[in-house]
Wavefront OBJ file of the C-alpha trace (Angstrom):
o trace
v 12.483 17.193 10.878
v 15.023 15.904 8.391
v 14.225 11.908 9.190
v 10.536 13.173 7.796
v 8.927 11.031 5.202
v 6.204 11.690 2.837
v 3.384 9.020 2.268
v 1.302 9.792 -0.698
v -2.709 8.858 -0.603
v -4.739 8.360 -3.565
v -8.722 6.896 -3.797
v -8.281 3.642 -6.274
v -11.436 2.062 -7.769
v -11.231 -1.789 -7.654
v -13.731 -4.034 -9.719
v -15.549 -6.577 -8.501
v -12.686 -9.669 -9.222
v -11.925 -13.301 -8.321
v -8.171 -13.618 -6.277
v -6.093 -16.771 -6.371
v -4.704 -17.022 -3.110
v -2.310 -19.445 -1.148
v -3.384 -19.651 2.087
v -1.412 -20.719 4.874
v -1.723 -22.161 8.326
v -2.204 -18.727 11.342
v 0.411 -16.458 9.615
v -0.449 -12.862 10.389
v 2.274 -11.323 8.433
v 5.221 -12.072 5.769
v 7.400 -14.025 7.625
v 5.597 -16.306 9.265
v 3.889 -17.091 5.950
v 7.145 -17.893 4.330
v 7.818 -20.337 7.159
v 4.745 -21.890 6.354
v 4.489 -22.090 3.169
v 7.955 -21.992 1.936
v 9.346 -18.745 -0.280
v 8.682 -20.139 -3.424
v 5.096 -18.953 -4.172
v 6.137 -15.674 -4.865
v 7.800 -17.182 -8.126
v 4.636 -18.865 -8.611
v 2.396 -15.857 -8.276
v 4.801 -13.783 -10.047
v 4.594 -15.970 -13.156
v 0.831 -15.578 -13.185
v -0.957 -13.086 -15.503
v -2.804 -10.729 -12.841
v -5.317 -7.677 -13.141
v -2.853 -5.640 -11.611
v 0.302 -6.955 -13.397
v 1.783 -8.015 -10.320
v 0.749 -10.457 -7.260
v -0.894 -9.492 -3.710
v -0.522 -10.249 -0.397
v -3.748 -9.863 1.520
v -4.674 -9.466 5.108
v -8.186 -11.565 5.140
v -11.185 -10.789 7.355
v -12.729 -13.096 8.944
v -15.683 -13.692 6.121
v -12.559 -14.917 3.453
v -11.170 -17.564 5.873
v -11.177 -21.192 6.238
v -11.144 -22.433 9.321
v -7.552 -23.108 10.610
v -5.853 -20.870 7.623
v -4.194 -17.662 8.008
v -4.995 -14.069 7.894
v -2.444 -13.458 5.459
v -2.443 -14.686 2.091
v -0.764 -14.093 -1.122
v -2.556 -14.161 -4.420
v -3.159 -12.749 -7.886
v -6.121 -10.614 -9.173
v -8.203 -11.745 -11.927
v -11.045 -10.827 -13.664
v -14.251 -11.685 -12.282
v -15.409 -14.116 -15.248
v -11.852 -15.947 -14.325
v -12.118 -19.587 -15.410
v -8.712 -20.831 -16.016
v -6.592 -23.221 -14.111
v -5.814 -22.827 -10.264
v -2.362 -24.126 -9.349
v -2.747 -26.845 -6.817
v -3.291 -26.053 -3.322
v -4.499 -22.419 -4.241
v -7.891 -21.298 -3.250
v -10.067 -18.646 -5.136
v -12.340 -15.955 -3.695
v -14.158 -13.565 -4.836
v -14.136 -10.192 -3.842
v -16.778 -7.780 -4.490
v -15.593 -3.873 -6.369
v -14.879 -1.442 -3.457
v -12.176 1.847 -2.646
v -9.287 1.632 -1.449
v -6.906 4.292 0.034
v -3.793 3.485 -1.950
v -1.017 4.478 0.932
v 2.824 4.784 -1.129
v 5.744 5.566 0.854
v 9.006 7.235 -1.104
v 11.384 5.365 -3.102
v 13.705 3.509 -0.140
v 17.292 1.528 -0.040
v 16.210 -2.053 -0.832
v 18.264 -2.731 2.751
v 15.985 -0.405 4.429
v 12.688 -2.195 3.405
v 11.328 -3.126 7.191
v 11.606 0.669 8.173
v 9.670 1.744 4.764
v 7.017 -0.468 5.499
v 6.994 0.358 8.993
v 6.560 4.125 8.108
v 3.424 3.691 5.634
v 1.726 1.554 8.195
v 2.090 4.110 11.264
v 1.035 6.620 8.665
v -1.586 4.798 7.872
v -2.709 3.965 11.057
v -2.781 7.268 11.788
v -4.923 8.673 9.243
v -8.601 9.562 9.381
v -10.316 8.556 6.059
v -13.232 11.038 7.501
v -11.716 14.227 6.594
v -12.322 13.163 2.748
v -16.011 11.775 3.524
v -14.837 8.156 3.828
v -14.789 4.894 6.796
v -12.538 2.400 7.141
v -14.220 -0.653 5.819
v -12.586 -4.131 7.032
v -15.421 -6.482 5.653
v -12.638 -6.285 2.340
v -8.731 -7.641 2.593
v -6.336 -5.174 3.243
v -3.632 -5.264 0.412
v 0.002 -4.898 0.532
v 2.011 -4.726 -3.019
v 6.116 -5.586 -3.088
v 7.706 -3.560 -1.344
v 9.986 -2.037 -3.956
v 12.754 -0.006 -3.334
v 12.093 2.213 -6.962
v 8.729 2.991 -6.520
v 8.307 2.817 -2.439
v 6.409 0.896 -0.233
v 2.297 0.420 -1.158
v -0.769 -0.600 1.009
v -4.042 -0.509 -0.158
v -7.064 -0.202 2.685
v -10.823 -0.531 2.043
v -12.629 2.718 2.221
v -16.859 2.842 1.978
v -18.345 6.729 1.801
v -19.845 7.891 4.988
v -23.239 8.290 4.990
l 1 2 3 4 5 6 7 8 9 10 11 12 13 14 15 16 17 18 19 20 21 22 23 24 25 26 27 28 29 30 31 32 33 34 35 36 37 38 39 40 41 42 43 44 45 46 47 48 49 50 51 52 53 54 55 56 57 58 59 60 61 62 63 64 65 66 67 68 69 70 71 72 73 74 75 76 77 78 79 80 81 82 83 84 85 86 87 88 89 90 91 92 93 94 95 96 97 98 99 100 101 102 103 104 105 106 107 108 109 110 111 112 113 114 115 116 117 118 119 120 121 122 123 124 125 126 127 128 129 130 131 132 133 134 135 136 137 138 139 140 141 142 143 144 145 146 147 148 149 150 151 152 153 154 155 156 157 158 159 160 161 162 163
């Protein structure tokens, strides 16, 4: 019991917003979108003024994808009425206001960042949204923030309330 970790769950409320997004090529994950697309978009992103004060890497359904572009994506939120410049070779989508389970893992050792991650996504996995009165719902990009040593690791899954 002592290697047990908590993984906190909160409901978040996202608006209906626009999300600048590089895509890439068939990456389903971080790394292979780094080999890709090269490291350097992170800068990019993070340089960006966002909705949530810091970038996004998203995990598109198939309704947000171009043909022969990847699942996952990193971005920055903006407001809906968004109408200012797109760096070249970004995309922007629009996604519509949903819930989210916000998933956070404890604060980690920055060298211990693949088994944080790895610990909010079995959790995650794992959990049944129906014991609040929600359902999964995949029709919106699953969101994963930096994984940050300080604060712990943070997914964010769509949610709809069961009917």
């Amino acid at each position: 019991m002592e290697n047990v970790q908590n993984v906190f769950i909160q409901v978040i409320h996202k608006p209906e917003r626009k999300v600048i997004i590089k895509r890439g090529v068939k990456a389903k994950g971080y790394f292979p979108y780094c080999e890709e697309v090269g490291c350097n978009v992170w800068g990019l992103l993070k340089s960006m003024k966002s909705l949530c004060c810091e970038p996004v890497c998203l995990w598109l359904p198939a309704e947000y994808k171009k043909p022969n572009t990847s699942t996952y994506v990193q971005g920055v939120e903006v407001a809906a009425d968004y109408a200012g410049p797109v760096p070249e070779g970004f995309d922007v989508i629009t996604l519509p206001a949903a819930d989210y389970l916000m998933f956070q893992g404890e604060p980690f050792k920055e060298e211990d960042y693949c088994e944080a991650i790895m610990a909010v996504q079995q959790a995650m996995n794992r959990y049944n949204p129906s014991l609040i009165g929600y359902a999964w719902d995949d029709s919106n990009p699953r969101i994963q923030l930096e994984p940050i040593g300080e604060r712990g690791y943070i997914e964010l899954r769509a949610v709809s309330a069961q009917k």
